[in-house]
Biopython code that builds the backbone (N, CA, C, O; Angstrom):
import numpy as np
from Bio.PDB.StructureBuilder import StructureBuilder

atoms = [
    (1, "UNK", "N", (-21.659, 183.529, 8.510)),
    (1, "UNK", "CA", (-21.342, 182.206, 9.009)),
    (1, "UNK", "C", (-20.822, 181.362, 7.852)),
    (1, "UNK", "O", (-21.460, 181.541, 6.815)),
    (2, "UNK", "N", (-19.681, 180.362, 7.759)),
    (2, "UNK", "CA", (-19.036, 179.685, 6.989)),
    (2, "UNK", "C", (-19.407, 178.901, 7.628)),
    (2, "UNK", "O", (-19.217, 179.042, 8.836)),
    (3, "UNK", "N", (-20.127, 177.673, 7.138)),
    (3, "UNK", "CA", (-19.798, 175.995, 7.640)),
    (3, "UNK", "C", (-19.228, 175.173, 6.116)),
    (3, "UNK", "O", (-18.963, 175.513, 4.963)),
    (4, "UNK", "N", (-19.238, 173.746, 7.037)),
    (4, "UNK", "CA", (-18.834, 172.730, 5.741)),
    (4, "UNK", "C", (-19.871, 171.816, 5.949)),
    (4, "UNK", "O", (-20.092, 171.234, 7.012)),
    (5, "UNK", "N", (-20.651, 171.676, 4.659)),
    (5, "UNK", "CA", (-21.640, 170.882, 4.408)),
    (5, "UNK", "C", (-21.548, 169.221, 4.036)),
    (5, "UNK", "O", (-20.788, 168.331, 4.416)),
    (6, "UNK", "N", (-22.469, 169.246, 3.293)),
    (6, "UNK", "CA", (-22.230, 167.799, 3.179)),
    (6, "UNK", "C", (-21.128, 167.635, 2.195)),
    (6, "UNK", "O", (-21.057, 168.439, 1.266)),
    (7, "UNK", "N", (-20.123, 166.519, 2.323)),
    (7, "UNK", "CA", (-19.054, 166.065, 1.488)),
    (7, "UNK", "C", (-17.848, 166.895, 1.798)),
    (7, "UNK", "O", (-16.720, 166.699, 1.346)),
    (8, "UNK", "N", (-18.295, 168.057, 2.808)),
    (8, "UNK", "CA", (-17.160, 169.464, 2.564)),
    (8, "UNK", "C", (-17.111, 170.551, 2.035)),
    (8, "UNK", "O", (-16.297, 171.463, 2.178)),
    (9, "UNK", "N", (-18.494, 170.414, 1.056)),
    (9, "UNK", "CA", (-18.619, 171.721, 0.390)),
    (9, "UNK", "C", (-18.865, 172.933, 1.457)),
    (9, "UNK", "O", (-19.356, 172.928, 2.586)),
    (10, "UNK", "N", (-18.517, 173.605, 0.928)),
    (10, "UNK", "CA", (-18.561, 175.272, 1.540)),
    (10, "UNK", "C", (-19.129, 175.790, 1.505)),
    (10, "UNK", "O", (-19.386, 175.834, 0.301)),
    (11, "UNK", "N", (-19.987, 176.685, 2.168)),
    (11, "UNK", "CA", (-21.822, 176.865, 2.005)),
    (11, "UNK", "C", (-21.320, 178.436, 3.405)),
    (11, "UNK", "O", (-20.659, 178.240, 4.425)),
    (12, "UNK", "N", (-21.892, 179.811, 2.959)),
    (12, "UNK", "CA", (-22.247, 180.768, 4.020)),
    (12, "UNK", "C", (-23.466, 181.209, 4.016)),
    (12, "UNK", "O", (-24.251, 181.402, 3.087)),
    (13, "UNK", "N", (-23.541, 181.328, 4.953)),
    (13, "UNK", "CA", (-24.813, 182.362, 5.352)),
    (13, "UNK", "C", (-24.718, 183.612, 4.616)),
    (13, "UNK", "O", (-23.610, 184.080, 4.876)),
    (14, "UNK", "N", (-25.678, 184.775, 3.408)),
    (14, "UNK", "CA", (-25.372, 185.456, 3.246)),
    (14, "UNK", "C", (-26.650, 186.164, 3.773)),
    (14, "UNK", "O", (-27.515, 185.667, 4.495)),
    (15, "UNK", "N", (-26.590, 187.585, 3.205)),
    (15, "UNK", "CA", (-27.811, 188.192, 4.067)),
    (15, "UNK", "C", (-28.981, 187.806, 2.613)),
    (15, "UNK", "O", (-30.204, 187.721, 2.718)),
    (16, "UNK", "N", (-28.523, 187.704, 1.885)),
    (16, "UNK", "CA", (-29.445, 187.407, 0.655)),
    (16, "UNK", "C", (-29.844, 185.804, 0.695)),
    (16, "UNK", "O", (-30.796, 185.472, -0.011)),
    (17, "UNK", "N", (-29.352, 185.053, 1.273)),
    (17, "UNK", "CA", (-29.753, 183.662, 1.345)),
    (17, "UNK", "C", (-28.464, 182.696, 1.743)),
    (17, "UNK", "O", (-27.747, 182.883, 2.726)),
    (18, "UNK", "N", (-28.295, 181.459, 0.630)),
    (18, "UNK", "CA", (-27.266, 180.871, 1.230)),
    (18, "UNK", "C", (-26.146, 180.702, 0.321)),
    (18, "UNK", "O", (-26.553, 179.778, -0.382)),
    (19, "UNK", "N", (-25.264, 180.939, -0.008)),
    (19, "UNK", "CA", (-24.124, 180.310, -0.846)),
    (19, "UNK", "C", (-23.405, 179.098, -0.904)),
    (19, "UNK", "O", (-22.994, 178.453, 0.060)),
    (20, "UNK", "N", (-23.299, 178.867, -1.950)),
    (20, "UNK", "CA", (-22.563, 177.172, -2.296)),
    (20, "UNK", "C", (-21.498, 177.460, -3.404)),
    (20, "UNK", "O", (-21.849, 177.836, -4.523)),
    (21, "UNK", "N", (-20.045, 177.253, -3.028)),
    (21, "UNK", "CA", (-18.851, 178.225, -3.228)),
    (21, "UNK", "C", (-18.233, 176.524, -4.370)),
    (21, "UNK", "O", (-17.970, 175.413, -3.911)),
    (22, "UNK", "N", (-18.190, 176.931, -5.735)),
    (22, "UNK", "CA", (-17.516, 175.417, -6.386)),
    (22, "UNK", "C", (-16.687, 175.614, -6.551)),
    (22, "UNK", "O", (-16.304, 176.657, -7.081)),
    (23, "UNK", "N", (-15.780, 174.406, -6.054)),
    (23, "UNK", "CA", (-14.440, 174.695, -5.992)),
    (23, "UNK", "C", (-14.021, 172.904, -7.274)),
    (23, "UNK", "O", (-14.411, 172.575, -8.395)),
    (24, "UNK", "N", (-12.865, 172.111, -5.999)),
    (24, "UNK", "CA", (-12.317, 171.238, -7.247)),
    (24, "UNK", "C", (-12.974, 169.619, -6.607)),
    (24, "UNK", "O", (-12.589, 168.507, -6.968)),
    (25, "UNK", "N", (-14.040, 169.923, -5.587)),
    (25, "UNK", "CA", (-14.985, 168.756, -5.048)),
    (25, "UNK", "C", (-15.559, 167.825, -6.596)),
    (25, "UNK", "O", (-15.176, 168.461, -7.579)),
    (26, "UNK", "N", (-16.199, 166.778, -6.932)),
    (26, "UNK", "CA", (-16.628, 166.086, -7.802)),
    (26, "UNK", "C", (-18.477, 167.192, -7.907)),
    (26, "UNK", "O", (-18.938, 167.676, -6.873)),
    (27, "UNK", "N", (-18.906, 167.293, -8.717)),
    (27, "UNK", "CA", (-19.938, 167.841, -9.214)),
    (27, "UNK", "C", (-20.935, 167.509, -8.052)),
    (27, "UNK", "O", (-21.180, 168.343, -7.181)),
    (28, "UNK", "N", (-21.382, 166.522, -8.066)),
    (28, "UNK", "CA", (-22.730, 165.977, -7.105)),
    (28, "UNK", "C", (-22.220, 166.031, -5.500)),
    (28, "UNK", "O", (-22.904, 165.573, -4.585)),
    (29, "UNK", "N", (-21.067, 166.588, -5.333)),
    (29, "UNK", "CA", (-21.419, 167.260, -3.845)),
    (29, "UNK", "C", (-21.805, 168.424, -4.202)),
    (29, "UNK", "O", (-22.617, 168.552, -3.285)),
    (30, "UNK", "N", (-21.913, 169.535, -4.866)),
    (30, "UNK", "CA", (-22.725, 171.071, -5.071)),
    (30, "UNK", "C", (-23.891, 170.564, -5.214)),
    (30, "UNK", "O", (-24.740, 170.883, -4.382)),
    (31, "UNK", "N", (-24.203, 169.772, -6.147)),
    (31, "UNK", "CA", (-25.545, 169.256, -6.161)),
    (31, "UNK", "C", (-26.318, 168.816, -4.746)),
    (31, "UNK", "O", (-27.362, 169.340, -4.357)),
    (32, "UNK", "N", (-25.893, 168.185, -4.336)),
    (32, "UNK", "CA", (-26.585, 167.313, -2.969)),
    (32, "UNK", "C", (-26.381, 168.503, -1.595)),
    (32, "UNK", "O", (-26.914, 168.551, -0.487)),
    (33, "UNK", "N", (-25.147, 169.567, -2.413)),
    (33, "UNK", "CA", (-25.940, 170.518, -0.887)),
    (33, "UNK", "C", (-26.495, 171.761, -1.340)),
    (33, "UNK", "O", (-26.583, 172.684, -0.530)),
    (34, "UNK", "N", (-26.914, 171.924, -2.625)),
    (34, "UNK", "CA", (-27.855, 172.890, -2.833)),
    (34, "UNK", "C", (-29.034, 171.983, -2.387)),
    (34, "UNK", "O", (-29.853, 172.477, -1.613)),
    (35, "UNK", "N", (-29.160, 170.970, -2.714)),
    (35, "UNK", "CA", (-30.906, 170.365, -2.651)),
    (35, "UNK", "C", (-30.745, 170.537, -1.196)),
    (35, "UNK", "O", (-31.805, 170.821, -0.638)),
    (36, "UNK", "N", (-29.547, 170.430, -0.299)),
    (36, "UNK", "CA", (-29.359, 169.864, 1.250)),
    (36, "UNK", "C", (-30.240, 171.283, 2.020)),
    (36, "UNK", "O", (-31.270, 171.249, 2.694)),
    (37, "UNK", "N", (-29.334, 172.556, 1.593)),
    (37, "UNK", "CA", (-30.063, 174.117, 1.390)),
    (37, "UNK", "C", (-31.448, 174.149, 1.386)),
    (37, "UNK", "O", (-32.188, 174.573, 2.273)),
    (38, "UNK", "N", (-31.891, 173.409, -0.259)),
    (38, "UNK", "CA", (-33.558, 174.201, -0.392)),
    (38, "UNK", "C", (-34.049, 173.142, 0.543)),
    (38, "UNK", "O", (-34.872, 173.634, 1.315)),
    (39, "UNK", "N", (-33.790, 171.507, 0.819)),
    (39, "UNK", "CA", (-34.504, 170.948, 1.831)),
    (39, "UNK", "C", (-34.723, 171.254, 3.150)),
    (39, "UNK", "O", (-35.559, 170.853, 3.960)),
    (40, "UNK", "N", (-33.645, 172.189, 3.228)),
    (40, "UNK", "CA", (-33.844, 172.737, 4.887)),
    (40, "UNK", "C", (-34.508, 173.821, 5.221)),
    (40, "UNK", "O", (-34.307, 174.467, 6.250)),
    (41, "UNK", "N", (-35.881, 174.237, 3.791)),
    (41, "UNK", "CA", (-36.445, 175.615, 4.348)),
    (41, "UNK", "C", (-36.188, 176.930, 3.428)),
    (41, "UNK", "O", (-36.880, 177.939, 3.291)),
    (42, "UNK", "N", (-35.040, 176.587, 2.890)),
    (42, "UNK", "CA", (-34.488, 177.714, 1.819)),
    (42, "UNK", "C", (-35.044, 178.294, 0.724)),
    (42, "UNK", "O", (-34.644, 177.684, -0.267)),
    (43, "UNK", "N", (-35.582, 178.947, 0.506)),
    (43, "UNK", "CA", (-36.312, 179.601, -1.186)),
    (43, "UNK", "C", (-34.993, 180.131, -1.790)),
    (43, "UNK", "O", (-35.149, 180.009, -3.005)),
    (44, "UNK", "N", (-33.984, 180.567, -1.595)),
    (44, "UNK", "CA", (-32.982, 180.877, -2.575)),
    (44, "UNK", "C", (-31.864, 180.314, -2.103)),
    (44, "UNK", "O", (-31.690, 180.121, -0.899)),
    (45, "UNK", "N", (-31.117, 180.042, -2.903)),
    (45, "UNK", "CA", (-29.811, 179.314, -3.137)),
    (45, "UNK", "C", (-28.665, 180.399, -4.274)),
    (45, "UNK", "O", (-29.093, 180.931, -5.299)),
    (46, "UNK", "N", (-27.421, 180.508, -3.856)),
    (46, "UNK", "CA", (-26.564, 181.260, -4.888)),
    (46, "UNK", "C", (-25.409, 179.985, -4.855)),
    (46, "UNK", "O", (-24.733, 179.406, -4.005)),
    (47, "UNK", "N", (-25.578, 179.943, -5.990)),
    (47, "UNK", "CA", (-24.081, 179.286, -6.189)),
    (47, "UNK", "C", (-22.926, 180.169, -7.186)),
    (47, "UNK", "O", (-23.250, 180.675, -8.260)),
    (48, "UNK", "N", (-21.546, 180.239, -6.607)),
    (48, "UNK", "CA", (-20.993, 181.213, -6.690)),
    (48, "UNK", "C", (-19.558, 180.043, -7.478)),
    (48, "UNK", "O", (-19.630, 178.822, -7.342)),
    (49, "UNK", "N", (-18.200, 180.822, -8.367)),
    (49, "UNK", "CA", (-17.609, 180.043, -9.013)),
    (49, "UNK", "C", (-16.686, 181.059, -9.619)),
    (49, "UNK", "O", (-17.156, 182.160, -9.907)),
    (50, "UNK", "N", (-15.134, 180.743, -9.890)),
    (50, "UNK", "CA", (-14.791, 181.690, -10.798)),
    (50, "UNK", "C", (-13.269, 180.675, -11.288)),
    (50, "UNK", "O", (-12.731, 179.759, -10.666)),
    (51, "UNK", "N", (-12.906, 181.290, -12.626)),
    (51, "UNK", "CA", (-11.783, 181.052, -13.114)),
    (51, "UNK", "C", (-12.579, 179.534, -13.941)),
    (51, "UNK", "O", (-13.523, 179.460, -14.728)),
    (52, "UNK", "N", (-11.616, 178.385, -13.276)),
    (52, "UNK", "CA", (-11.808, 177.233, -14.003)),
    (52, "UNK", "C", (-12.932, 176.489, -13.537)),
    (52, "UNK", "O", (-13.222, 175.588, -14.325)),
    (53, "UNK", "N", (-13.638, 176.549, -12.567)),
    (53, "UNK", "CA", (-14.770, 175.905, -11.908)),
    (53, "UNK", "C", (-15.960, 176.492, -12.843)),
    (53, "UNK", "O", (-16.959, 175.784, -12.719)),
    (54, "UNK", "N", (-16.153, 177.570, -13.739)),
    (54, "UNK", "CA", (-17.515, 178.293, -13.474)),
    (54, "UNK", "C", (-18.115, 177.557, -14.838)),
    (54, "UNK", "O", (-19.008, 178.203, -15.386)),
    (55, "UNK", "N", (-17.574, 175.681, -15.772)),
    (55, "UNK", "CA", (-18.583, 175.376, -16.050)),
    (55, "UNK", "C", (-18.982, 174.490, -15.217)),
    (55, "UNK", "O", (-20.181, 174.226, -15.119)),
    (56, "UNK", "N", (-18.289, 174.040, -14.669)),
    (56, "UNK", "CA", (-18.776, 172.994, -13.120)),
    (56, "UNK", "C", (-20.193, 173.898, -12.119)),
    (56, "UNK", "O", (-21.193, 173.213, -11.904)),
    (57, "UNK", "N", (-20.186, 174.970, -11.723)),
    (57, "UNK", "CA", (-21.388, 175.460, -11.535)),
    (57, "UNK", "C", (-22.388, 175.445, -12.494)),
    (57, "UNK", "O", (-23.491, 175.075, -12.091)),
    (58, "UNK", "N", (-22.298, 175.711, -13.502)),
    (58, "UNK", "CA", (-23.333, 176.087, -15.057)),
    (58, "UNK", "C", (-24.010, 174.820, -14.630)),
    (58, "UNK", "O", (-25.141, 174.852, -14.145)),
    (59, "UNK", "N", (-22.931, 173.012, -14.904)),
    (59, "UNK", "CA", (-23.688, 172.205, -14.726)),
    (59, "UNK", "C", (-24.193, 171.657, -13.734)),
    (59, "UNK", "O", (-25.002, 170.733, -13.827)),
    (60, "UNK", "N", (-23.634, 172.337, -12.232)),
    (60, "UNK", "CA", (-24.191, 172.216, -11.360)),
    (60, "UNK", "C", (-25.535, 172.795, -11.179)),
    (60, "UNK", "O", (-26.056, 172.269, -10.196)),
    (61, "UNK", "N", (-26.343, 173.709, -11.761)),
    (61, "UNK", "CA", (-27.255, 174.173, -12.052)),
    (61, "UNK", "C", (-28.422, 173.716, -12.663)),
    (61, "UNK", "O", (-29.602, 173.808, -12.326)),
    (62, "UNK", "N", (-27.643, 172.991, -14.034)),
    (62, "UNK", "CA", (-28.298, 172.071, -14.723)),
    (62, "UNK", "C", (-28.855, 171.130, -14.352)),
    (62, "UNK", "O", (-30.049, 170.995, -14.618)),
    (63, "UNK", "N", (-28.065, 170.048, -13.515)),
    (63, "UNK", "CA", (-28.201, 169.321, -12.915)),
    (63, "UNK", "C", (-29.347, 169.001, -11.947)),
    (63, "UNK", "O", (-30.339, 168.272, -11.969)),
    (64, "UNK", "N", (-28.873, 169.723, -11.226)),
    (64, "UNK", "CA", (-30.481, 170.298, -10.493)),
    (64, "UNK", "C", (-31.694, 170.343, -11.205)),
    (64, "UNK", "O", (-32.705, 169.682, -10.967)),
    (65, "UNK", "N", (-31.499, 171.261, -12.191)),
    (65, "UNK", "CA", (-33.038, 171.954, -12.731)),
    (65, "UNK", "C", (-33.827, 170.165, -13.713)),
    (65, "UNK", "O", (-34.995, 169.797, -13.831)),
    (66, "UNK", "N", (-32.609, 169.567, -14.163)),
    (66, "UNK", "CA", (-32.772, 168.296, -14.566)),
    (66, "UNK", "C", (-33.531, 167.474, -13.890)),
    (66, "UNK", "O", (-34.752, 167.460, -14.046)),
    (67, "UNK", "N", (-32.672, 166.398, -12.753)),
    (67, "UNK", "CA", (-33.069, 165.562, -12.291)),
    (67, "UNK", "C", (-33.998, 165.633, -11.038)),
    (67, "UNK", "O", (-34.979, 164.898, -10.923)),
    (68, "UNK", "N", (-33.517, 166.855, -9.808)),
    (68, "UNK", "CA", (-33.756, 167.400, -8.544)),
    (68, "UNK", "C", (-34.759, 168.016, -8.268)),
    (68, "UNK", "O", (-35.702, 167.604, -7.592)),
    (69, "UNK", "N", (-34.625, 169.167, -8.822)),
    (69, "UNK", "CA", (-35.488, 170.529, -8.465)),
    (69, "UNK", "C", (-36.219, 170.522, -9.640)),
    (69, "UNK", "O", (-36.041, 171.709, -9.913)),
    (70, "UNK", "N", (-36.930, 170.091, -10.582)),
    (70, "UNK", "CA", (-37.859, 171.025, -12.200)),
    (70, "UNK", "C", (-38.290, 172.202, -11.603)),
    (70, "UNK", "O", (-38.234, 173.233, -12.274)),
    (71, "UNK", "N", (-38.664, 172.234, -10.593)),
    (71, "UNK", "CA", (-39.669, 173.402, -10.563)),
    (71, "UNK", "C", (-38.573, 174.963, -10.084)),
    (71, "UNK", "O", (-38.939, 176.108, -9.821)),
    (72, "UNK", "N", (-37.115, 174.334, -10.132)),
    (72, "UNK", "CA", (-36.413, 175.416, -10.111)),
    (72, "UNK", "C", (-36.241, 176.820, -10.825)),
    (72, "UNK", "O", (-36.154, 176.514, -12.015)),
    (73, "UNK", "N", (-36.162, 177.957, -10.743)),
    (73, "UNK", "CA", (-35.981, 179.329, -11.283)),
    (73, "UNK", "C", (-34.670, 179.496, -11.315)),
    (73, "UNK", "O", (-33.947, 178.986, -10.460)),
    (74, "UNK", "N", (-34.061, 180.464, -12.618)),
    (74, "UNK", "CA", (-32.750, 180.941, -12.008)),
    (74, "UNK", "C", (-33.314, 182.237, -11.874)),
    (74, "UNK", "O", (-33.990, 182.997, -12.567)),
    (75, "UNK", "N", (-32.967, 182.230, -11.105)),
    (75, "UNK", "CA", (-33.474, 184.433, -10.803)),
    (75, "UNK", "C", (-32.406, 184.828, -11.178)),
    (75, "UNK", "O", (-32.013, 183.679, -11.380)),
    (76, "UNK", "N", (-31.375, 185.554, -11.524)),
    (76, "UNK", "CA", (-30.388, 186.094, -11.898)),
    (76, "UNK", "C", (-28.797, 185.397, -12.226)),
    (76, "UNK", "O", (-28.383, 184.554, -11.431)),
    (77, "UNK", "N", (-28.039, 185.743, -13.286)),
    (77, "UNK", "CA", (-26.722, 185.229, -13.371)),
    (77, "UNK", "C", (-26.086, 186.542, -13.546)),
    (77, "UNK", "O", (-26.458, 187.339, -14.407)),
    (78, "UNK", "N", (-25.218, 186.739, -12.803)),
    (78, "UNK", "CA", (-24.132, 188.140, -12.714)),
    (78, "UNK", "C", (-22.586, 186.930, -13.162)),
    (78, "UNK", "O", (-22.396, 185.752, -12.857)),
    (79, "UNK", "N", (-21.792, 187.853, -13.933)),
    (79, "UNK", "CA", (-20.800, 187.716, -14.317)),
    (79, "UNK", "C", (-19.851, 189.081, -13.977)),
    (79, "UNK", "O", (-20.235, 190.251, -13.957)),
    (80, "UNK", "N", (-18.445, 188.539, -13.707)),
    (80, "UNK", "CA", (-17.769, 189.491, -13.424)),
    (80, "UNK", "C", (-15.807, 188.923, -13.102)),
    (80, "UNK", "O", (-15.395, 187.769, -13.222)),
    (81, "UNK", "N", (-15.301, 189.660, -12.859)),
    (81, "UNK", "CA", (-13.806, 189.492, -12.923)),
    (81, "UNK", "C", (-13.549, 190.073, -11.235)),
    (81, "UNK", "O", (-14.263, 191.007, -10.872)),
    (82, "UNK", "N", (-12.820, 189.663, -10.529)),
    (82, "UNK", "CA", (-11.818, 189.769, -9.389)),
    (82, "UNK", "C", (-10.474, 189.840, -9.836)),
    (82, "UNK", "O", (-10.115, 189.011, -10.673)),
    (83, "UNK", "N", (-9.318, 191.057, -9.242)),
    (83, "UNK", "CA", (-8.391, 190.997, -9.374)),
    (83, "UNK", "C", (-7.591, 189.889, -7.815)),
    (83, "UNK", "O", (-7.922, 189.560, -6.676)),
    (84, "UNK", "N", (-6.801, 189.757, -8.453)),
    (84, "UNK", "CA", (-6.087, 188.474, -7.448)),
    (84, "UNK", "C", (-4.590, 188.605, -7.837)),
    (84, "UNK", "O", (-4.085, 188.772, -8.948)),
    (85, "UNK", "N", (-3.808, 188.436, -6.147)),
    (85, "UNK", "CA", (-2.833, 188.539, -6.308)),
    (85, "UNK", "C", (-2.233, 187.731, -6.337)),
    (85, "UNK", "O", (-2.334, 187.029, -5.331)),
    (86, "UNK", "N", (-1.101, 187.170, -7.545)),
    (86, "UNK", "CA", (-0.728, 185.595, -7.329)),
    (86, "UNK", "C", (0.567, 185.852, -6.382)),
    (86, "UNK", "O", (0.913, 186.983, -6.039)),
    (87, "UNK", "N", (1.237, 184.662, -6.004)),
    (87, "UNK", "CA", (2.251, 184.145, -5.175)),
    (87, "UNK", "C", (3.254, 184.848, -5.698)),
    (87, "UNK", "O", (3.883, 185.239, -4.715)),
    (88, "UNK", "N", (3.768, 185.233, -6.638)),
    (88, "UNK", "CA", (4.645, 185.961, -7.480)),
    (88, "UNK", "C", (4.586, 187.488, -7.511)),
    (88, "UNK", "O", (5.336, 188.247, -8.124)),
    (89, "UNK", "N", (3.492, 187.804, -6.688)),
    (89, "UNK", "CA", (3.351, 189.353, -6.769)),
    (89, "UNK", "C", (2.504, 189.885, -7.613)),
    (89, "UNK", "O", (2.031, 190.956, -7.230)),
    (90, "UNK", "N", (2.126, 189.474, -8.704)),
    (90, "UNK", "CA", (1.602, 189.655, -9.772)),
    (90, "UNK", "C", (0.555, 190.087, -9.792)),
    (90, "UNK", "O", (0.224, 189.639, -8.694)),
    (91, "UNK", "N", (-0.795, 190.905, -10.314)),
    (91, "UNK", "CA", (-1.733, 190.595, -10.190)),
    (91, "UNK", "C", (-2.253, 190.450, -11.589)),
    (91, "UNK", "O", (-1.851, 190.845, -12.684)),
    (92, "UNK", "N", (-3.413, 189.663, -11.131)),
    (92, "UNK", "CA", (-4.120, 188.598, -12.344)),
    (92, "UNK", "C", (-5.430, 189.035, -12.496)),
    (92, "UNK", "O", (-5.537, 189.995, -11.733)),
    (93, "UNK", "N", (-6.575, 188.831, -13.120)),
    (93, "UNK", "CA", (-7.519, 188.867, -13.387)),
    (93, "UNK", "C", (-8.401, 187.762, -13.648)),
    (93, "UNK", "O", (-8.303, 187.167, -14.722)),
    (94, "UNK", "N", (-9.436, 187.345, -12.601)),
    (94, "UNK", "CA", (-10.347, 185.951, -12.716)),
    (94, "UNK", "C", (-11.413, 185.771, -13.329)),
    (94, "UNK", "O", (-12.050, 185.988, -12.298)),
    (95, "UNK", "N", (-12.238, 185.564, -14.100)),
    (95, "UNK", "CA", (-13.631, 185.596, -14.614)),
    (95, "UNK", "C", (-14.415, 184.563, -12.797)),
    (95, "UNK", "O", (-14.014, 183.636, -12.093)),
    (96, "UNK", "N", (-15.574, 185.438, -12.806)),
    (96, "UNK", "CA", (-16.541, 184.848, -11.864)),
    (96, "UNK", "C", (-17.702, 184.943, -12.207)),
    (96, "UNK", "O", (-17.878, 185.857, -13.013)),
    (97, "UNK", "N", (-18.740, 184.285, -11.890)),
    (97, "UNK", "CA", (-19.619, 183.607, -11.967)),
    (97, "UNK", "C", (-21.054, 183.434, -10.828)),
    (97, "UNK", "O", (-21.269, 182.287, -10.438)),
    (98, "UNK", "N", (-21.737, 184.247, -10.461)),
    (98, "UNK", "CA", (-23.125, 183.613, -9.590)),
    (98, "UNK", "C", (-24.046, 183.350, -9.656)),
    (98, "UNK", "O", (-24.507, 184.482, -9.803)),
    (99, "UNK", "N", (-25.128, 182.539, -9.689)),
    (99, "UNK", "CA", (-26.314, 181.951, -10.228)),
    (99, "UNK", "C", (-27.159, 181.928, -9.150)),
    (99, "UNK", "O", (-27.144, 181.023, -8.317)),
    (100, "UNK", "N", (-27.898, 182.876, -9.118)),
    (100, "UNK", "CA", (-28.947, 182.996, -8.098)),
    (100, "UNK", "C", (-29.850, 181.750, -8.456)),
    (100, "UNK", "O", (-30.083, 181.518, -9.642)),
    (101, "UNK", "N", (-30.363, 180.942, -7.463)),
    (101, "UNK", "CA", (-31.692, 179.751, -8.023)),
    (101, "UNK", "C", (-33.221, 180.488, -6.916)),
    (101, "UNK", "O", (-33.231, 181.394, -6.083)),
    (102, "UNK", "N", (-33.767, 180.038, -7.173)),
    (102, "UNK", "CA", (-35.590, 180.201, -6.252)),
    (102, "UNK", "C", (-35.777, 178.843, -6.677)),
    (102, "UNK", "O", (-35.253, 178.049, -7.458)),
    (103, "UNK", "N", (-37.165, 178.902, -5.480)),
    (103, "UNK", "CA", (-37.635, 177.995, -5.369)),
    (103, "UNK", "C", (-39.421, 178.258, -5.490)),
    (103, "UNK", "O", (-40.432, 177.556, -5.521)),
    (104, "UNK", "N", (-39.100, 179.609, -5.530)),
    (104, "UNK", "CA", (-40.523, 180.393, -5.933)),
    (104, "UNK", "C", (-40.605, 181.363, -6.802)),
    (104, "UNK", "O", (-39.668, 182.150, -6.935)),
    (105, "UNK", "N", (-41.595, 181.448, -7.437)),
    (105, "UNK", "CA", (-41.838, 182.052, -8.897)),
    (105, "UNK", "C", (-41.954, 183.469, -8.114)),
    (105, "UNK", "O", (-42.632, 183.644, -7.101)),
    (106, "UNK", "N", (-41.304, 184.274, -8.655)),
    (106, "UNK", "CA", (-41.248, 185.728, -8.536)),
    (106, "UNK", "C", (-40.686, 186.269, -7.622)),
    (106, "UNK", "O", (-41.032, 187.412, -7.323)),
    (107, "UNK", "N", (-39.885, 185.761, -7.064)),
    (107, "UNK", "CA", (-39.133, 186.226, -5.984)),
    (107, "UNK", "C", (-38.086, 187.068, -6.204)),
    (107, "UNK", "O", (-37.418, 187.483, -5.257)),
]
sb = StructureBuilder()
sb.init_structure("model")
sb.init_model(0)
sb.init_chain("A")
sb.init_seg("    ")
for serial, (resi, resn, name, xyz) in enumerate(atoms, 1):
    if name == "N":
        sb.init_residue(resn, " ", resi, " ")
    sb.init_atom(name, np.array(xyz, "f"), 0.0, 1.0, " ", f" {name:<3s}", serial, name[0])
structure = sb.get_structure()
């Protein structure tokens, strides 16, 4: 399931929990719908990012663990590259980015 959350952000259903996709939105909409996520019941949150967004997630993360969530976990950060085909035919190579969060210790 794809919906649009608060502000527009982009948020799916995954089978692992929920995703929050950063794109070129202002920072504190990822923020306000990860908290929107764990307020609705959620123990994990992924926020996902690649190319030029993925320090805008880092501090979207931060952010959180800062002001929002303290009692946040990151359970895992995977890094990795997608090939992508540009408009030109071309193909390119992206750096990506996912930051698993909890909301419970040991999960």
């Amino acid at each position: 399931m794809v919906g649009y959350g608060v502000h527009g952000v982009i948020f799916m259903a995954t089978s692992g929990g929920n995703l929050v996709r950063v794109g070129r939105k202002p920072l504190i909409n990822y923020v306000v719908a990860c908290v929107t996520l764990f307020n609705s019941g959620l123990d994990e949150v992924t926020v996902r990012a690649r190319g030029r967004t993925i320090p805008k997630a880092v501090d979207t993360v931060g952010m959180l663990k800062r002001a929002f969530l303290k009692e946040l976990i990151i359970k895992s950060v995977d890094i990795g590259s997608e090939d992508i085909r540009r408009h030109n035919g071309k193909e390119k190579s992206i750096s990506t980015i996912e930051i698993t969060l909890s909301k419970k210790p040991g999960d």
